[in-house]
N, C-alpha and C positions, 0 to 999 in steps of 0.2 A: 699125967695132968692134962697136957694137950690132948689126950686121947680119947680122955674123959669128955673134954671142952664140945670137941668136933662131935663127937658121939651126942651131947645135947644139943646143940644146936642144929644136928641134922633130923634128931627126933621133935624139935619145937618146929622146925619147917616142913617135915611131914605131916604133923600135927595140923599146922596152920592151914596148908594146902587143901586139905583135906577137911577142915570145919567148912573154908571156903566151897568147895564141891558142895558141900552138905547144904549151905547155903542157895547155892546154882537149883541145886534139885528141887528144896523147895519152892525158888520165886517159880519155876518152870510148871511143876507142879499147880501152881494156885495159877497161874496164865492160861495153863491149858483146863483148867475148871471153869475160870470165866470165861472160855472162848465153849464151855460145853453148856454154859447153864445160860450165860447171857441173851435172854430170847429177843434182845434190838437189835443184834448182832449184824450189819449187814450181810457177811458173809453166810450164817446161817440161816436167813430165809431166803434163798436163792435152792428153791426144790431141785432144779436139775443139776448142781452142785452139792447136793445134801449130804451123798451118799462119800462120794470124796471129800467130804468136808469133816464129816464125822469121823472116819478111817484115821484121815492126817491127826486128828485130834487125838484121839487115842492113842497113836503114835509117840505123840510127843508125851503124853501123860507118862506110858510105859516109859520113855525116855527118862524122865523127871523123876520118878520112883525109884529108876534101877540106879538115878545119879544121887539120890537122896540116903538110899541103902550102902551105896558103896563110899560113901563121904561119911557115913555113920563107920562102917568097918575099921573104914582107915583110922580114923580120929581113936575109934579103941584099940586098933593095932597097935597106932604108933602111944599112945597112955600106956597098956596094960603091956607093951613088950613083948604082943602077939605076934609069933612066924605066922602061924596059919591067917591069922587074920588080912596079915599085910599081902599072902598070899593071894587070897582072896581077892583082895584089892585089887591087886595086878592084873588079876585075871580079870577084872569086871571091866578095867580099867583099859584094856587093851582090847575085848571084845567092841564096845563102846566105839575106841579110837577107829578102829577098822569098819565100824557099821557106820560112821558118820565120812570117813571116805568114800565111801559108797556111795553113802547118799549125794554129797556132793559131786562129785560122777553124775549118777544118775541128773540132780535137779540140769548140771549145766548142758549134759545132751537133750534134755527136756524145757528147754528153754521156751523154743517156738510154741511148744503145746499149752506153757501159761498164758500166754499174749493170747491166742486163740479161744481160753478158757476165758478170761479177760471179756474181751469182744463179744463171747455168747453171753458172759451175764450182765454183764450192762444193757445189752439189747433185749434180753427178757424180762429185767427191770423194768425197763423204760416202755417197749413193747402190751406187758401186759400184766406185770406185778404189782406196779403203781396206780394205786388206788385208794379209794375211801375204807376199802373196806379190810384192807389189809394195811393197817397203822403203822406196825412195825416196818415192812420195808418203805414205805412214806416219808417218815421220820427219819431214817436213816441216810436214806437216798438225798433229801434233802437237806443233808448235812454236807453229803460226798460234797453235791452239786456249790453249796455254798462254801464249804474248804477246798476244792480244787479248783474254783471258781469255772466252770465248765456247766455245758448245758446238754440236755441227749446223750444219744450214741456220739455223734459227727458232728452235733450241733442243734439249733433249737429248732430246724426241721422235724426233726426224726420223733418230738410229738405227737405232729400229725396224725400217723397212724398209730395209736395206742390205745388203749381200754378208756386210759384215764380220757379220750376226746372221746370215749363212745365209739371206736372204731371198729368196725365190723369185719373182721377178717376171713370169714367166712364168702364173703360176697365184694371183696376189698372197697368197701365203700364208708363212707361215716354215715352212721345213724343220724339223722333229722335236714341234714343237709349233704348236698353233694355240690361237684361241679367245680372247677378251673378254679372258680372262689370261693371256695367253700373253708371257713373259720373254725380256727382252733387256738388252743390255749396251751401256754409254756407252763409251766408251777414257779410258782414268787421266787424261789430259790436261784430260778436262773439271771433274777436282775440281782443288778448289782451293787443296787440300793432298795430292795424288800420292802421295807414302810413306808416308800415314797409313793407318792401323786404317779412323779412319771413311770415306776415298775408298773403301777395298775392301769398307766394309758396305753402300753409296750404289752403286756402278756396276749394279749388279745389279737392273734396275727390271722391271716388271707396264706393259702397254700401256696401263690406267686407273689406274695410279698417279701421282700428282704429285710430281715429284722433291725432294728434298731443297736447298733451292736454299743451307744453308747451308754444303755440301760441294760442290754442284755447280753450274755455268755456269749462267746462266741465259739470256742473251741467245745471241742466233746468229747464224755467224760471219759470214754475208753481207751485215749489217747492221753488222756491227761494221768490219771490211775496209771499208765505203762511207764509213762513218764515219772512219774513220784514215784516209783519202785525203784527203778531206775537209778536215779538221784541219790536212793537210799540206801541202795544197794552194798556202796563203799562201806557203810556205817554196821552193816551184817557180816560182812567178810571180814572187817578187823573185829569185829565178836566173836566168829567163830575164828577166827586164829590165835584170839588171843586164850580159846579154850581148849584148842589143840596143845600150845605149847602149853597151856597148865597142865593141862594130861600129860605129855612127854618128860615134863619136870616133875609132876608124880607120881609117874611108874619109874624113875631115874631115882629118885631119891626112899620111894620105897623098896626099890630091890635093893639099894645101897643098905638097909636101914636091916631089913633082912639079912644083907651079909654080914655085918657089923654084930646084929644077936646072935647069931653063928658062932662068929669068932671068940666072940665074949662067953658063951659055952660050951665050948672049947677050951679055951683059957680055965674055966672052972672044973672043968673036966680032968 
């Protein structure tokens, strides 16, 4: 009777573990869809990111399907009182665990080369993405600028020289005006009151002027973005640990669950 007991309750908690996975795979699944299809995307109009941007994507799709398939196995392993299926499990479950060691490896010796990744697209952003005529990085951008309340690269300098002032980078000069005084314009996003009287008396700066910082951003955004990962950091590490030990409690309690139908036919045997 205990034998019994033990015997369902480690098949409802294989069971459960395993809807759960099933569940993992597809929120990951539909995440990494809207990160493939979502064309406001900031990350995805940033062209000289594109190409790693689509890579990681698919990455994680693969990820999310193979965690979607193998949460499905298990869930009918542990129902139908499938060796092989739970087998199977193991093995997806274990390759999995080992390729996300990896990766993690990998991201933390890769650390510096994010922050650097970082720094190049904000400044090609701001540089020369941000424009009329490209809406989507516009709109986005001015979203970052107004949620991490940050202006520019470095600050509301770094305008200056950009498309969006007409700047000519070819000949490092602005088109229509030059010289020591030569005027340029922040985007609304960087005050810190948008609708107001004083945002529209403040956008409007002089190359040797110091800006108004009590209308306008002061920090800049590529340090503020390193920052907010940062912050957030903690908040990813205990996600992904709390998905390692489900994995470790999965492949622990399916191979139990495995030896368990063994013995049980055996016993019939």
């Amino acid at each position: 009777m205990a034998l019994n007991s033990c015997y369902s309750c480690l098949k409802f908690l294989v069971f459960t573990i395993n809807f759960l996975l099933w569940l993992l795979g597809l929120g990951v699944v539909a995440v990494s869809l809207w990160l493939l299809f979502d064309e406001h995307l900031y990350l995805q109009t940033m062209s000289d990111q594109r190409t790693d941007y689509y890579l990681g994507t698919y990455i994680i799709l693969a990820i999310g399907s193979l965690v979607t398939v193998m949460g499905f196995l298990g869930c009918c392993g542990a129902w139908k009182e499938s060796p092989w299926m739970l087998g199977t499990f193991f093995a997806f479950l274990m390759i999995i665990f080992f390729g996300e060691v990896a990766s993690g490896i990998m991201v933390y010796y890769q650390e510096a080369n994010y922050e650097t990744m970082i720094d190049k697209s904000v400044r090609n952003t701001v540089e020369h993405q941000y424009n009329s005529s490209n809406m989507a990085v516009l709109h986005t951008f001015d979203l970052l600028q107004e949620g991490l309340e940050c202006c520019g690269v470095e600050g509301p300098r770094d305008w200056q020289k950009s498309v969006y002032n007409k700047h000519d980078f070819s000949s490092n000069t602005e088109l229509g005006v030059g010289g020591r005084g030569a005027e340029f314009l922040v985007p609304t996003s960087c005050c810190r009151n948008p609708e107001t009287q004083d945002c529209r008396n403040n956008i409007n700066l002089k190359s040797n002027q110091v800006p108004n910082y009590l209308h306008i951003y002061k920090d800049g955004c590529a340090d503020q973005l390193k920052a907010f990962l940062k912050d957030h950091l903690v908040y990813l590490l205990a996600a992904g640990m709390g998905i390692v030990l489900a994995e470790i409690l999965g492949m622990l309690c399916s191979l139990c669950l495995c030896c368990a139908l063994k013995r049980i036919d055996d016993l019939k045997a």
